[in-house]
C-alpha positions, 0 to 999 in steps of 0.5 A: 500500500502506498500513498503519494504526496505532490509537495508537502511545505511547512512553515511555523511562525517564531515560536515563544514556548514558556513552560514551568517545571509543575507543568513539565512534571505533570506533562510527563506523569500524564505521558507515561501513564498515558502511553502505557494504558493506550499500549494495553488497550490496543493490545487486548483490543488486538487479542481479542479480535484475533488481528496480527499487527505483523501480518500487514506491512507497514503503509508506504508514502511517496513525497515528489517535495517535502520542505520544512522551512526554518523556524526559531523557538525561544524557549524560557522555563521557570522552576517552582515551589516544591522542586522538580518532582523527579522522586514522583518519576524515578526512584531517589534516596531519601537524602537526595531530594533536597539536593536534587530540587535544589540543583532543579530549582538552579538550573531550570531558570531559563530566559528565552533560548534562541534555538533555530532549527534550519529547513529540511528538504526532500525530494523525491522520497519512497519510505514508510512513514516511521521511517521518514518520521524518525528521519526528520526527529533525528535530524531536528534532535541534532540541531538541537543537542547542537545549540544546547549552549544557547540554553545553558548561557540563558540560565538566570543562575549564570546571570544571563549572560546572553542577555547581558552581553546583548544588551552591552552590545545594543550601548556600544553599538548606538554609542558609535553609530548614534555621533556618525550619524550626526556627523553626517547631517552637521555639527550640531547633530553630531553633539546631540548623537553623541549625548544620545549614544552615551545616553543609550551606552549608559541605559544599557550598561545599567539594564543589563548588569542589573537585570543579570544581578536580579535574575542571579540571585533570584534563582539562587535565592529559589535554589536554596530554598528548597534546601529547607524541604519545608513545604509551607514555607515554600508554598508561602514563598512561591505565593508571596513571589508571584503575587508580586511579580504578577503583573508589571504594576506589582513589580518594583517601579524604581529604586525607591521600591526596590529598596522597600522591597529588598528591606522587608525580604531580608528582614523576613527571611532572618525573622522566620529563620530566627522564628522556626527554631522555636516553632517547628518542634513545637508542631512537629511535637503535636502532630507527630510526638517524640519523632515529631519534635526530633524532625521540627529541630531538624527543620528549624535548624536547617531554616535557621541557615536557610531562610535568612541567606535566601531572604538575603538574595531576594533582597538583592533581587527586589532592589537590582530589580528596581534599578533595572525598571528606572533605566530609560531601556527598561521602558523600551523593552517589550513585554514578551509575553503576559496573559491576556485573561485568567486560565479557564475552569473545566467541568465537574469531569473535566470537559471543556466548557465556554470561558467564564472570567468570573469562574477564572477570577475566583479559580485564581483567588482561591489558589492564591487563599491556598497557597496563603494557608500554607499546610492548614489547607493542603488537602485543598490541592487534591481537588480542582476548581468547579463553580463558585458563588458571590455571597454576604450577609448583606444585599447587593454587597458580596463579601463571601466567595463560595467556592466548589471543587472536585473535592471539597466546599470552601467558603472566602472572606473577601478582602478588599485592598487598594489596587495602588497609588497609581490607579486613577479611580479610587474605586479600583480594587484588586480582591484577596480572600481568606479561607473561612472554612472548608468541607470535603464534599463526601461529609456534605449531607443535604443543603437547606435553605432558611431565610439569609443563609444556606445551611449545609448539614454534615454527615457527623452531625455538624451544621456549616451556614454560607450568608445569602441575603437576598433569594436569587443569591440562595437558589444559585448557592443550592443549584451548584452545591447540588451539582457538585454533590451529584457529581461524586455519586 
């Protein structure tokens, strides 16, 4: 059997993948069990129907003109809380862990690789299609393991020396050419090319040995971090660093902020150290007795070095950080690339469903309350998000989230705090929530409805009550608690 192909031409814009080290593990979890579950499948399948897979050749394609036109990639990774997650995938000792997230957490800190990949052309082609399939793998594997430097000197932990000597290069470069310039149209022009060049060389000189500071010791700063293998501490971190760098008016604007920031990070980092020496027994005691407290000196001991030296580099960070966004150059980067809308919710199941933001907006709040928590709401995470509901005790004036997951109910407190100095409407907020309480969904028995709230009745015998003012409110919070009961049957 054969198919034929006249002219086959691909071509792919440059492409910016970003990819953080949770979702690179996740990725793989989902791949392996995948693969492996759909190979057993189709083996039954083929036992059962009596099919030989060897007693068919494989399909053959004949391709007059295959092109694969060049593309560029710039790849950027980030490493989170909680390592890299290789124990989940392969076996690890015990007392490898901590060091192997730590080199994860170092090396995973890549700012937009270039890689290129050159066109591939054929002609005239007579193979199977895993054959001409693995042709082109191979020869992009190649390209690829070829250009693995690029990678390496992209590294935050490097400092980003490709960056830094791009943008060296960008000051030197209008320094000369800017006076040349000027030179050709008159004497004044020639004086105001040379103030423009030194500007530019000045600007750029700033950026980018700045910028390098900042990337360094932040990913220093998230290396280290993972040395105290103490999870709520690192989900408290990971909460507390992306709520203020997610978004371009969280970050520090100039050196003033840059230096608040670079305070307040050292001083906590000494504060908790000096403080988990104390408290980490103390809880390792109630929750674990005698080995407990034994592990809580442990911890604390390790926090006692750790937190402080990391509190030490995200100081340096936030203050390299702020003379970085002071620099004329700063406002002339673009922005590669930012998210548009919040991620989208799925169904009870899992299945796609139209985009909601206000779905998103509260599946974003409750992760941040989450993470806030620390290790009182960890069971939290075994659940995703499903619907929620806007409720309070007075009309018209939410000041409750009720909040569904595949798991449990969670009902918010609201917080609302000042979205900056900068907005131009004192109406503008920007919401924060605490967890009030929480349930798993298999210890809700029957919700009922009275007068202002809804009343949730446990199956050992307890009572938790969501505020509803007014009835519109009331019948949607009883619509989605039932949907969500349902959905556990």
């Amino acid at each position: 059997r054969m198919k034929f192909f006249d002219t086959i031409s691909v071509r792919l814009q440059t492409l910016q993948l970003m990819l953080d080290t949770s979702l690179a593990k996740t990725l793989a979890l989902f791949a392996v069990s995948t693969v492996s579950d759909l190979s057993r499948l189709f083996a039954a399948l083929l036992d059962g129907i009596g099919h030989d897979a060897r007693a068919e050749p494989p399909e053959k394609a004949y391709v007059r003109w295959l092109n694969l036109q060049p593309t560029r990639v710039y790849f950027s990774c980030r490493a989170v809380a909680g390592g890299l997650g290789l124990e989940s995938l392969v076996e690890l000792p015990a007392n490898a862990v901590g060091v192997v997230n730590t080199l994860g957490a170092l090396l995973a800190n890549v700012d937009r690789a270039p890689i290129l990949f050159k066109a591939i052309v054929l002609d005239n082609v007579f193979a199977h299609y895993t054959t001409l399939a693995g042709t082109i793998a191979t020869s992009y594997q190649e390209q690829l393991l070829k250009q693995v430097y690029s990678i390496f000197l992209s590294c935050e932990v490097l400092g980003n020396p490709r960056g830094l000597f791009s943008r060296m290069a960008t000051g030197v470069t209008e320094a000369f050419y800017e006076p040349i310039a000027g030179l050709q149209r008159g004497p004044e022009e020639f004086a105001q090319g040379v103030l423009r060049g030194g500007k530019s060389l000045a600007s750029n000189m700033v950026f980018g040995v700045s910028d390098s500071v900042s990337r360094m010791s932040g990913a220093l700063g998230k290396g280290l971090a993972e040395l105290s293998m103490d999870q709520e501490y690192l989900a408290k971190r990971a909460s507390s660093r992306s709520s203020h760098s997610g978004g371009e008016g969280s970050q520090s604007r100039n050196v003033g902020e840059g230096l608040r920031s670079s305070v307040g990070e050292v001083g906590s980092g000494f504060l908790k150290g000096i403080s988990g020496v104390v408290s980490k027994p103390m809880k390792g005691a109630q929750k674990d007795g005698v080995g407990g407290f034994f592990k809580g000196v442990a911890q604390g001991a390790v926090g006692l070095i750790v937190q402080p030296i990391v509190g030490v580099a995200d100081g340096i960070s936030q203050a390299s950080e702020g003379i970085r966004n002071t620099t004329e150059a700063a406002h002339a980067t673009p922005i590669m690339a930012r998210r548009m809308r919040p991620p989208r919710t799925l169904g009870f199941h899992g299945e796609l469903q139209p985009y909601s933001r206000a779905d998103a907006e509260a599946q974003a709040i409750l992760g941040s309350s989450i993470g806030s928590a620390g290790r009182a709401a960890i069971t939290l995470r075994e659940g995703r998000f499903f619907r929620h509901c806007q409720c309070g005790a007075r009309p018209k004036q939410p000041d409750r989230l009720l909040v569904l997951t595949t798991t449990h109910v969670v009902l918010l407190a609201l917080v609302l705090v000042p979205a900056g100095a900068s907005s131009s409407s004192s109406d503008t907020v920007a919401r924060k929530a605490t967890i009030e309480w929480f349930e798993p969904l298999a210890n809700v028995g029957v919700p009922e409805e009275f007068s202002e709230e809804i009343g949730l009745h446990l199956r050992n015998g307890g009572l938790r009550f969501v505020p509803c003012a007014d009835s519109h409110t009331r019948r949607l919070a009883r619509q989605i608690l039932n949907e969500a009961l349902r959905g556990i049957v």
